[in-house]
C-alpha positions in Angstrom: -34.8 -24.9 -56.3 -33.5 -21.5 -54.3 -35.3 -20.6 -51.8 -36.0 -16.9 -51.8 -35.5 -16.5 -47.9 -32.4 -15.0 -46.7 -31.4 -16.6 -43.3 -29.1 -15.6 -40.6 -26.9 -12.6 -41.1 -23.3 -14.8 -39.7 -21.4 -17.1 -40.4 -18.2 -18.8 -38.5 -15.0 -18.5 -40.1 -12.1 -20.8 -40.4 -10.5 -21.1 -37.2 -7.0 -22.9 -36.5 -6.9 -26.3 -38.0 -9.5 -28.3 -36.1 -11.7 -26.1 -34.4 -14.0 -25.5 -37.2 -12.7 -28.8 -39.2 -16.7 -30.7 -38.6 -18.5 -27.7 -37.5 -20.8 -27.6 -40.8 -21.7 -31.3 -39.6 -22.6 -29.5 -36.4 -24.4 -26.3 -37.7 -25.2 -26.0 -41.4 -28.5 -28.1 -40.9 -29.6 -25.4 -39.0 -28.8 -23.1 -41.7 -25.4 -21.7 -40.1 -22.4 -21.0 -42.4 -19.1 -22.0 -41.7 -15.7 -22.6 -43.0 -13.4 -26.1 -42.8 -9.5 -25.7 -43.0 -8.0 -27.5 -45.8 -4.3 -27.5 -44.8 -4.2 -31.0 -43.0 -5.2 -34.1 -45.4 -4.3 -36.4 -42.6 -6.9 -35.0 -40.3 -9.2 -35.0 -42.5 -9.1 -38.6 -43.6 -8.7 -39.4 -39.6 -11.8 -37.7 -39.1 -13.5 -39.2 -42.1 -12.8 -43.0 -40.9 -14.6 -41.7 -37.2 -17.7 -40.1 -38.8 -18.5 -43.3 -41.4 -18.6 -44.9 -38.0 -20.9 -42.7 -36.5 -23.3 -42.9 -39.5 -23.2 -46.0 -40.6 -21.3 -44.9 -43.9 -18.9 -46.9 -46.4 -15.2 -46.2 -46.0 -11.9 -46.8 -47.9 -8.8 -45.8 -46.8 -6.6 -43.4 -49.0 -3.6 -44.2 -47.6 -0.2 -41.4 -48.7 0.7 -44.0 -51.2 -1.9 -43.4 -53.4 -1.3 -41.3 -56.4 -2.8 -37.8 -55.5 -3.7 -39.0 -52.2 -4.2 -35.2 -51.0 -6.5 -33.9 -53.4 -8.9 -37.3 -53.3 -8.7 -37.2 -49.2 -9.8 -33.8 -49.2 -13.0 -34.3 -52.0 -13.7 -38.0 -50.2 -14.0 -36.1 -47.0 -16.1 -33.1 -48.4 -18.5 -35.2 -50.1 -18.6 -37.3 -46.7 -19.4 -33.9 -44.9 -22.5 -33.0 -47.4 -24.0 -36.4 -47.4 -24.1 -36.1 -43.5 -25.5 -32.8 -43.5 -27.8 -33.6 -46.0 -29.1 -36.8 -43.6 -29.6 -34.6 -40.5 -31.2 -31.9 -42.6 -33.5 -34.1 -43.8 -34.5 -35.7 -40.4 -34.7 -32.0 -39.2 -37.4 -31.1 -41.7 -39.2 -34.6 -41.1 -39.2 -34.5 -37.3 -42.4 -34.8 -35.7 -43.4 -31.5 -34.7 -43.3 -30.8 -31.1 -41.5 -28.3 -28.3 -38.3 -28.8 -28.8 -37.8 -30.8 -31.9 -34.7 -30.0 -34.5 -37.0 -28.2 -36.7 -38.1 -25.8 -33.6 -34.6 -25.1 -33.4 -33.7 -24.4 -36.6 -36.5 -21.7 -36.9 -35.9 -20.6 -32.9 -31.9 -19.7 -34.2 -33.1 -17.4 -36.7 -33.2 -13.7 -36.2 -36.5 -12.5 -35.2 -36.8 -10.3 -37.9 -36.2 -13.3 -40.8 -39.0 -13.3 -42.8 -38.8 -17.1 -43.0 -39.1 -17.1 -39.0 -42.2 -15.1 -39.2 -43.8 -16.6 -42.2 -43.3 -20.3 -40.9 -45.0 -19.2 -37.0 -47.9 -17.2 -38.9 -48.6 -20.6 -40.5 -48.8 -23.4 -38.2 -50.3 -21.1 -35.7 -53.4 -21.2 -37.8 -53.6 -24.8 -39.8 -50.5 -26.7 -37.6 -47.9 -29.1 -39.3 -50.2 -30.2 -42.3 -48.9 -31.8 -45.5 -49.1 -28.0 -47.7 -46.7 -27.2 -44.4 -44.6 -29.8 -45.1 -44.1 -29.0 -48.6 -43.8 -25.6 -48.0 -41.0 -26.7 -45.3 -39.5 -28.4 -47.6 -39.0 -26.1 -50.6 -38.0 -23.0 -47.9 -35.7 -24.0 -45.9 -31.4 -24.6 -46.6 -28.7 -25.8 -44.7 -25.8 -23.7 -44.1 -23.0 -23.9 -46.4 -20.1 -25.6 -46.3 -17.2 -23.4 -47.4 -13.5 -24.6 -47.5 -10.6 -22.5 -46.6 -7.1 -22.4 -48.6 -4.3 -20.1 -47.1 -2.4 -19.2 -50.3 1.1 -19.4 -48.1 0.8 -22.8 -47.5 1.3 -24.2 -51.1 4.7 -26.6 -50.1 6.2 -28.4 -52.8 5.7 -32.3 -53.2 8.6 -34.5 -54.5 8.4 -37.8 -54.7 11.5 -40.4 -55.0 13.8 -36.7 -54.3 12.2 -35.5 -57.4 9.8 -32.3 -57.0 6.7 -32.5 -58.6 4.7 -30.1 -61.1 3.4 -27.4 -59.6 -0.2 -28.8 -59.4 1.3 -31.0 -56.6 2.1 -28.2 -54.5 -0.2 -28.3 -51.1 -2.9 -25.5 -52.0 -3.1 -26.6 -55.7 -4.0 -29.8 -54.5 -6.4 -28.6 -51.8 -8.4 -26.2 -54.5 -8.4 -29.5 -57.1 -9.3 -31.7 -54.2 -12.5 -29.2 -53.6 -13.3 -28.2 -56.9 -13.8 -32.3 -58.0 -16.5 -32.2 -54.6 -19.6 -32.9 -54.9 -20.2 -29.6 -52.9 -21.9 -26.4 -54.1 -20.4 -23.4 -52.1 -17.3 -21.6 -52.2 -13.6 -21.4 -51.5 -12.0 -18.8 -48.7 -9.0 -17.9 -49.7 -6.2 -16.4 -47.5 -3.2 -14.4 -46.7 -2.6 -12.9 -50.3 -2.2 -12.9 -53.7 -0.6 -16.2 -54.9 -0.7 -15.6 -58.6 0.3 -19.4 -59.7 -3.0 -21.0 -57.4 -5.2 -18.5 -58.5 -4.2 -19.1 -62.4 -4.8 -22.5 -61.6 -8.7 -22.0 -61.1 -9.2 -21.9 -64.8 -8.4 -25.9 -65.0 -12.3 -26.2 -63.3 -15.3 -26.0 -64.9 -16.8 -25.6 -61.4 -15.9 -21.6 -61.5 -17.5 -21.1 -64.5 -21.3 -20.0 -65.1 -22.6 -23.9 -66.6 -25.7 -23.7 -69.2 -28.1 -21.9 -66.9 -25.9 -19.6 -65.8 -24.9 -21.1 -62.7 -22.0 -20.8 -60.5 -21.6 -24.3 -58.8 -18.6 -23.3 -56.9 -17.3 -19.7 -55.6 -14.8 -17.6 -54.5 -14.2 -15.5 -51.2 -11.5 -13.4 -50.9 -10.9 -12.8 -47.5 -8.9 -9.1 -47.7 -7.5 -6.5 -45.1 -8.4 -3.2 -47.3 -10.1 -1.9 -50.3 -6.8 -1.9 -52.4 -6.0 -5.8 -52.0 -9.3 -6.5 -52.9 -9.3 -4.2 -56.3 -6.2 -6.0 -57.0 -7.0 -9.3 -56.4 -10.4 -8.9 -57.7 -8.9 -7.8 -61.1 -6.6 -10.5 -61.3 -9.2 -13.2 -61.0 -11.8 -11.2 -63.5 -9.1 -11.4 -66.0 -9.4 -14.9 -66.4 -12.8 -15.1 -66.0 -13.5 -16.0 -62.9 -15.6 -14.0 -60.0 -15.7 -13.2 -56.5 -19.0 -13.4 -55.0 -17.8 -12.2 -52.0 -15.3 -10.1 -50.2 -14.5 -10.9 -46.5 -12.8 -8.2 -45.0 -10.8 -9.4 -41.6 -9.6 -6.8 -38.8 -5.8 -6.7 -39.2 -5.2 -7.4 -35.1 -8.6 -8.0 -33.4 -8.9 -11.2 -34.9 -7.9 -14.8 -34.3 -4.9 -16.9 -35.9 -2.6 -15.5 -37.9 -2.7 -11.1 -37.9 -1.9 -9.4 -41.1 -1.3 -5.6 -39.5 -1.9 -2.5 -42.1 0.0 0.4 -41.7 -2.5 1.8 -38.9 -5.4 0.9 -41.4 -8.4 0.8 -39.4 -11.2 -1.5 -39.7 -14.5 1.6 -39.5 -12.2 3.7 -42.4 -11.4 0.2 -44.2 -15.4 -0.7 -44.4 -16.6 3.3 -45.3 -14.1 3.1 -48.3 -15.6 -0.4 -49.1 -19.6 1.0 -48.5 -18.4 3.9 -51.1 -16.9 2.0 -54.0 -19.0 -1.2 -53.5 -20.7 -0.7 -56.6 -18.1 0.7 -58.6 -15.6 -1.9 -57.5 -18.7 -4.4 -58.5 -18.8 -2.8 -62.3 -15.2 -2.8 -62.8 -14.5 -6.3 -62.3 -17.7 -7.4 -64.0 -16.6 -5.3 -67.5 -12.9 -7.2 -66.9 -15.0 -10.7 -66.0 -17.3 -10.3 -68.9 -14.4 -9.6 -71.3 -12.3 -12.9 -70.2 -15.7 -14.8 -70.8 -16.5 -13.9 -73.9 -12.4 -14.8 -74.7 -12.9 -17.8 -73.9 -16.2 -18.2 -75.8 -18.3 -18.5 -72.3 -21.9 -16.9 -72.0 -21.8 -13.4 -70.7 -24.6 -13.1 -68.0 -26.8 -10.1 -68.6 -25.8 -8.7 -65.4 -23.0 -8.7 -62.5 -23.2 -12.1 -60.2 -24.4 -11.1 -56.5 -21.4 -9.9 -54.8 -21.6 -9.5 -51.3 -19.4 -7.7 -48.6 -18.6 -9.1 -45.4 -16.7 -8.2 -42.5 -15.2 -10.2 -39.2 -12.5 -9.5 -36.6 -13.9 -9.0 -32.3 -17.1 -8.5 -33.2 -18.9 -9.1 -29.5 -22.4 -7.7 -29.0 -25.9 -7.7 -30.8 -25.2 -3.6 -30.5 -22.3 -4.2 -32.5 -23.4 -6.5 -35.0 -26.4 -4.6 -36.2 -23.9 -1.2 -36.2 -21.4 -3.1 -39.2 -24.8 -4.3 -40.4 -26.6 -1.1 -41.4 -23.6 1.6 -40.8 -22.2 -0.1 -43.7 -24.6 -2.3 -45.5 -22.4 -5.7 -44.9 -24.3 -8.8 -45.7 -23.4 -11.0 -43.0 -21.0 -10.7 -39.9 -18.3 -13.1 -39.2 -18.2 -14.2 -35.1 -15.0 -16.4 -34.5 -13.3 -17.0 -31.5 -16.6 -16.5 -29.4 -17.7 -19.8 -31.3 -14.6 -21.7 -29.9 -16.7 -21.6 -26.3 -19.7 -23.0 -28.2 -18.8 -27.5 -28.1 -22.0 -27.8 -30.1 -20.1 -25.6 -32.9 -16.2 -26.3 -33.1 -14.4 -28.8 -32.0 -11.7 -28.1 -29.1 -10.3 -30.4 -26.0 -11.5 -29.6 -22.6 -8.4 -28.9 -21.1 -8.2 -26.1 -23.7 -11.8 -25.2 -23.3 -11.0 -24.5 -19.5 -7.8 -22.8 -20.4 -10.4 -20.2 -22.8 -12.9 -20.1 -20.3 -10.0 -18.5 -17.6 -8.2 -16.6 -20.0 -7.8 -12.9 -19.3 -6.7 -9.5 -21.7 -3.7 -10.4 -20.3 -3.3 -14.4 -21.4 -4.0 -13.6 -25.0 -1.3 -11.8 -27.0 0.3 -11.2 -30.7 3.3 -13.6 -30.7 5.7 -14.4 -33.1 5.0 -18.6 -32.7 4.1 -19.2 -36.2 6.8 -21.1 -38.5 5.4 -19.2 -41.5 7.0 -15.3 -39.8 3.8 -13.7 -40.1 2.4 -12.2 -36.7 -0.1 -14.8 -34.7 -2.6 -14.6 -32.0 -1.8 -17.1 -29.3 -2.9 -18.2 -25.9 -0.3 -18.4 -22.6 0.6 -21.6 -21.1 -1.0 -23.4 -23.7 -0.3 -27.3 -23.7 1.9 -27.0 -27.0 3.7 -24.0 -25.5 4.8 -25.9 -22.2 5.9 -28.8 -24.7 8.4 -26.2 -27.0 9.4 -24.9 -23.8 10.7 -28.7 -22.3 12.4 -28.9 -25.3 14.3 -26.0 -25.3 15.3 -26.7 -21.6 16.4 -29.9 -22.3 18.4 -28.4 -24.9 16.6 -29.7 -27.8 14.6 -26.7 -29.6 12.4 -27.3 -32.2 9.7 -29.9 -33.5 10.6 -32.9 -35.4 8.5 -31.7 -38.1 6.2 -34.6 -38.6 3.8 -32.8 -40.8 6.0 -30.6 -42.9 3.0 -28.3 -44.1 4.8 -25.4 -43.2 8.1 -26.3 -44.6 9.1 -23.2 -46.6 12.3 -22.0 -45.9 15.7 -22.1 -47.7 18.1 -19.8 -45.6 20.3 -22.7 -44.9 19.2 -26.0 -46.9 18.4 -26.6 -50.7 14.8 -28.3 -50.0 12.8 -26.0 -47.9 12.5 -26.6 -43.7 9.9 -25.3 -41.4 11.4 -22.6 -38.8 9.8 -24.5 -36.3 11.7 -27.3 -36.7 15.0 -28.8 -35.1 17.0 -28.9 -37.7 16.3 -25.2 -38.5 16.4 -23.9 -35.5 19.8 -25.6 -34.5 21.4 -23.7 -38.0 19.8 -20.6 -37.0 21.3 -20.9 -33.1 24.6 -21.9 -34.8 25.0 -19.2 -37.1 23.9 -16.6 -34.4 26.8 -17.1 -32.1 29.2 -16.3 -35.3 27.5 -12.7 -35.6 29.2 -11.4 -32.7 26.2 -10.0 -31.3 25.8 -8.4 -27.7 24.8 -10.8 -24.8 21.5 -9.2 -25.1 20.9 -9.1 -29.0 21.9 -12.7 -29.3 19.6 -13.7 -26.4 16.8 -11.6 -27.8 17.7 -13.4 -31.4 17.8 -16.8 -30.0 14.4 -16.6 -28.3 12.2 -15.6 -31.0 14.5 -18.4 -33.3 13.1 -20.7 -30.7 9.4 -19.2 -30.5 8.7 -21.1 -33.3 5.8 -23.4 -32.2 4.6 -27.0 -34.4 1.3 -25.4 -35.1 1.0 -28.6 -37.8 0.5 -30.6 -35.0 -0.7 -28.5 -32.3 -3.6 -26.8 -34.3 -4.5 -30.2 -35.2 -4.2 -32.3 -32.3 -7.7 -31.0 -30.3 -10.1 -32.8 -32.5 -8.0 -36.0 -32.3 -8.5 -35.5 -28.5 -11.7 -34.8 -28.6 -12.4 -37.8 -30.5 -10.2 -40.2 -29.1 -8.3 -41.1 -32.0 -5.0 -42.0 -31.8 -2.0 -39.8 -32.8 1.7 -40.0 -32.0 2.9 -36.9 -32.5 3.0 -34.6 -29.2 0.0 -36.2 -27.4 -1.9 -34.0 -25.1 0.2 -31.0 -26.7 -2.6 -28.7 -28.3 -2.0 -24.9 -29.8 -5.0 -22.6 -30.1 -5.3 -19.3 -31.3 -8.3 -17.3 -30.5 -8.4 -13.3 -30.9 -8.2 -10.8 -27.9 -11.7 -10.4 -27.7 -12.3 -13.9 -26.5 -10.9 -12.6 -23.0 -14.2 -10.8 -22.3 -16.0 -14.5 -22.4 -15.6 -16.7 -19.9 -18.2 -19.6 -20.1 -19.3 -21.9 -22.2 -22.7 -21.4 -23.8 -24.7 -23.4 -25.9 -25.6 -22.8 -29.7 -29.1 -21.7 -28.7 -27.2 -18.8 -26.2 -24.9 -18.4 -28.8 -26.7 -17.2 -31.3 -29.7 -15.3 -29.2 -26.5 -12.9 -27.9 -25.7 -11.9 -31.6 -28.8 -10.9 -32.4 -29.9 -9.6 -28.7 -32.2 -11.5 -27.1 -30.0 -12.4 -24.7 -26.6 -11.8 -23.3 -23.7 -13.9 -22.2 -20.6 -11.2 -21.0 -20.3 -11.4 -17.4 -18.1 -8.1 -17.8 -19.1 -4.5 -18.3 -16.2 -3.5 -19.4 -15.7 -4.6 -22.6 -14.2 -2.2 -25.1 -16.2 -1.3 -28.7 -15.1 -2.9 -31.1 -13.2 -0.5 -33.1 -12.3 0.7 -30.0 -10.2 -2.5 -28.7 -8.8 -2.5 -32.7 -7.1 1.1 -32.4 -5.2 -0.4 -28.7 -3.9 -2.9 -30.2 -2.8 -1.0 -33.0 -1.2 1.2 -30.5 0.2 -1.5 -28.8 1.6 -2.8 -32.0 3.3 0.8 -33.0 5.2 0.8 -29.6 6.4 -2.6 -30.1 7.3 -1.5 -33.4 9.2 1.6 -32.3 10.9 -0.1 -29.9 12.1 -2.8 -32.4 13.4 0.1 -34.8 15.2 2.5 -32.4 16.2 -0.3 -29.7 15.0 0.3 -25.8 18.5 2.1 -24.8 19.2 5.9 -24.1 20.6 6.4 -27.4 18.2 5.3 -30.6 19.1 3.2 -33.5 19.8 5.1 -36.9 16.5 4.4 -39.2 16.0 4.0 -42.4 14.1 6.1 -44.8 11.8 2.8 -45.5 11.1 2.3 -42.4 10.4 6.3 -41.4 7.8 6.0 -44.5 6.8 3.3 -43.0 5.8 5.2 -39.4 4.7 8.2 -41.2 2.3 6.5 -43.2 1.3 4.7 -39.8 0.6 7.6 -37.9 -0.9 9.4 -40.7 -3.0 6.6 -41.1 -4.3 6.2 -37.2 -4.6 9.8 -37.0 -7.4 9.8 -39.7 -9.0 6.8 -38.6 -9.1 8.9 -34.8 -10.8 11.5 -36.8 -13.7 9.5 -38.8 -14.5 7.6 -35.2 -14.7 10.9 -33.9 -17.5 12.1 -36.3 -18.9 8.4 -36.6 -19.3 8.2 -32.7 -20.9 11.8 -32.5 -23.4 10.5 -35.5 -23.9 7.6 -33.7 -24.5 9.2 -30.3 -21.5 6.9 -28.8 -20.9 9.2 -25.7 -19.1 6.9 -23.4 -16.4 5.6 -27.0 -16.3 9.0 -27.7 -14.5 9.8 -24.3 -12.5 6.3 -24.7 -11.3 7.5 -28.3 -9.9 10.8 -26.9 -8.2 8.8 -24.1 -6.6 6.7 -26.7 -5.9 10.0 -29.2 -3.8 11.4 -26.2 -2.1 7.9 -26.0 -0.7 8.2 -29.2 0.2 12.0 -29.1 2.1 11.3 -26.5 3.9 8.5 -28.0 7.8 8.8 -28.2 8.4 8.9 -32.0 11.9 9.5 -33.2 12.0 7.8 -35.9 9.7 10.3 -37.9 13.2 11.8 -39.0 15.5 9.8 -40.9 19.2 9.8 -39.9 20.3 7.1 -42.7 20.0 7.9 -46.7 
């Protein structure tokens, strides 16, 4: 039975490969939402042989032999993950009642307003834990869910005996199938675009469909950077029947892992467009929904599914959190990197966790470490960085590749490599010294060949740490990832803390000085556009020639952060934002004052 409560107003999002990889063991009995990475199958049947340990559960290897091995690690170690949040759910509603117990704390976590908070107090303050409170404990309260994550650019092909294998092999087919034959009820995040060959492959599940009561068993997320990849994506799934109960829009730079930058979209304009067509956008993919249904002679529910509307991306303060909430009637707000400082959360090594604790504006920047070329938010002197680094020195760039999740490219081999690899990095070195570049140009090529970190291993590596079990590859060596806004934290905090700062009864910044939230976003836009500029034209006296693409390109860019200057202006004034409102100007002069060249073509 659903309960008709509506709980907290968060949830924590994927984050790297093993920081979130057990936190719905850790949090979803208290009714916290989170999200587990599905790229690594090896981690996760590593971490499933520790936890049947730790409870006392039944285990059988599925060793890489095994036909399918991927898909039936990831639904063995899913189905693991519910049955132990079911057990400690259970205790927690079964504890003896007393200060402090794990039912306390689950109603202590909520929001003060939560109507299941106040109901619950009103009650045993006047007839204590009795048996109808028990009952009425039991049909109430829900764990959090446990959500998967699939980034739709990390969907490898599998051969096997040097013969590829059918598409449903590839990695993120495999992950999807290995969730969709869980046990679990909840829903699937998925990432970094349109990939229009995994999401035809939802249809093969019954899962995704509405079964004889109308029920979606399993869901789908979309997590999206604007309106317009959401209308399209959203359309392509209706078409075959299959809807998204929620979309999870993600700051393009004030966020953790991987950054997919708009051209100067901002995140305030991105949500006010979303508040605006919500319901339309709801109605246009139902009518398209309702239309692949019936085509495929499935009921027709007599109205829309629930689709909610989400946002996340350096979120930092109760003031904050509330503002998404009500300025644009999200549903929940994600917190990310903020959680990574939270052990009774997410799962990082301490040496990392003290390397997050003293990191500074400064330490945490946009690099271009990620074998799959798409921007990422990384961490300075990380433990995987000074391992690259000794490579390179000795003379040796480039990982071994152990992993080979990320092995997609084909500029110089007929069976795709990663660009963090050795052997790819010592073709791309190669064929730069024949393209008689300048001293500098070659040097400037060479080092971001060679910036290419194992993030296969590293992002994995902390939870073996943290765990003690063995690994082989790069010991000690750990990436991490965590957004800019993570430089304004400097402690670690309990879940209790935690989750009293989002919703303001208490805080945990030490600093003052802490930009707003859209605020930090338009800087680092900025800061992106410079780097941008100074790509395009070159850093000499005399600029590059551009191209009209890429003057579109900067015209739609500053076209774009002009009007997002504009609605913070008029959002701050509504909002009585005196003190962002001088910050904004500041930041408006910034980019008026930007060199910008390349506004006029010189190349046809």
């Amino acid at each position: 039975m659903t309960n008709s409560y509506s709980n907290h107003n968060f949830h924590i999002p994927v984050m790297g490969v093993a920081f979130t990889i057990d936190s719905p063991i850790k949090v979803a009995p208290y009714g916290i939402s989170s999200v587990i990475s599905m790229v690594d199958d090896t981690l996760l049947e590593q971490l499933r042989a520790y936890y049947c340990a730790q409870f006392n559960l039944a285990y059988n290897e599925i060793t890489a032999k095994m036909e399918d091995f991927r898909a039936k690690r990831i639904t063995a170690y899913l189905n693991m993950v519910q049955e132990i949040v079911h057990l400690k759910f259970e205790d927690l509603k079964n504890a003896a009642w007393e200060k402090g117990c794990e039912l306390e704390k689950y109603f202590q976590l909520l929001p003060d307003y939560a109507t299941l908070k106040k109901d619950f107090y009103a009650r045993i303050n006047i007839e204590g834990m009795t048996s109808d409170l028990r009952a009425w404990v039991n049909r109430n309260l829900s764990p959090g869910a446990i959500d998967i994550n699939i980034m739709t650019k990390l969907d490898r092909e599998n051969f096997k005996d040097g013969e590829k294998l059918p598409s449903e092999f590839n990695d993120a087919h495999a992950a999807l199938r290995g969730f969709a034959n869980s046990n679990l009820s909840s829903s699937v995040v998925l990432s970094a675009g349109l990939n229009p060959r995994l999401y035809s492959y939802f249809e093969q599940f019954k899962d995704f469909y509405p079964d004889a009561l109308g029920v979606l068993k399993k869901q789908i997320i979309l997590k999206i950077s604007d309106y317009r990849s959401a209308l399209i994506q959203g359309k392509f799934l209706a078409k075959k029947g299959l809807w998204v109960s929620e979309f999870r829009m993600e700051s393009g730079l004030n966020c953790g892992g991987h950054a997919f930058a708009t051209e100067g979209l901002l995140m305030g304009p991105i949500l006010e467009e979303f508040k605006i067509h919500r319901d339309e956008l709801k109605q246009t993919l139902f009518e398209l929904y309702s239309a692949a249904l019936t085509e495929k002679n499935i009921p027709v529910p007599s109205q829309a599914y629930e689709q909610k509307f989400t946002a996340q991306g350096g979120v930092g303060t109760a003031q904050e959190h509330e503002m998404l909430l009500h300025q644009y009637n999200l549903d929940a707000v994600g917190w990310g990197s903020t959680f990574l400082l939270v052990p009774e959360a997410t799962t990082v090594d301490d040496a990392t966790l003290s390397l997050l604790c003293e990191a500074k504006e400064k330490d945490l920047y946009l690099s271009h470490n990620s074998p799959l070329g798409v921007r990422f938010n990384n961490i300075r002197n990380n433990s995987m960085a000074h391992k690259k680094d000794a490579l390179i020195e000795k003379n040796r760039p480039g990982s071994a590749c152990p992993k080979k999740f990320s092995v997609l490219n084909k500029d110089y081999t007929e069976e795709p490599i990663c660009t963090g690899s050795r052997q790819y990095q010592h073709l791309r070195l190669a064929e730069l010294k024949t393209l008689g570049l300048s001293d500098a140009e070659l040097q400037r090529q060479s080092d971001l060949a060679t910036s290419k970190e194992c993030l296969c291993v590293g992002l994995a590596n902390a939870a073996l740490m943290k765990y003690n079990i063995g690994t082989k590859y790069y010991l000690d060596s750990v990436s991490i990832c965590p957004g800019p806004n993570l430089a304004y934290f400097d402690h670690l905090v309990s879940l209790q803390e935690m989750v009293d700062h989002i919703y303001g009864r208490t805080n945990i910044l030490n600093r003052s000085d802490r930009p707003q939230v859209f605020l930090k976003e338009l800087d680092l836009y900025l800061n992106f556009l410079e780097e941008v500029i100074t790509e395009t034209i070159g850093s000499g006296a005399t600029p590059l020639p551009v191209t009209k693409q890429k003057a579109a390109y900067f015209q739609s860019f500053l076209k774009n952060l002009n009007e997002g200057i504009g609605y913070y202006q008029n959002l701050f004034a509504e909002l009585k934002y005196i003190k962002e409102l001088e910050q904004l100007n500041g930041l408006q002069s910034r980019l008026w004052q930007m060199n910008m060249p390349v506004m006029e073509p010189v190349l046809a």
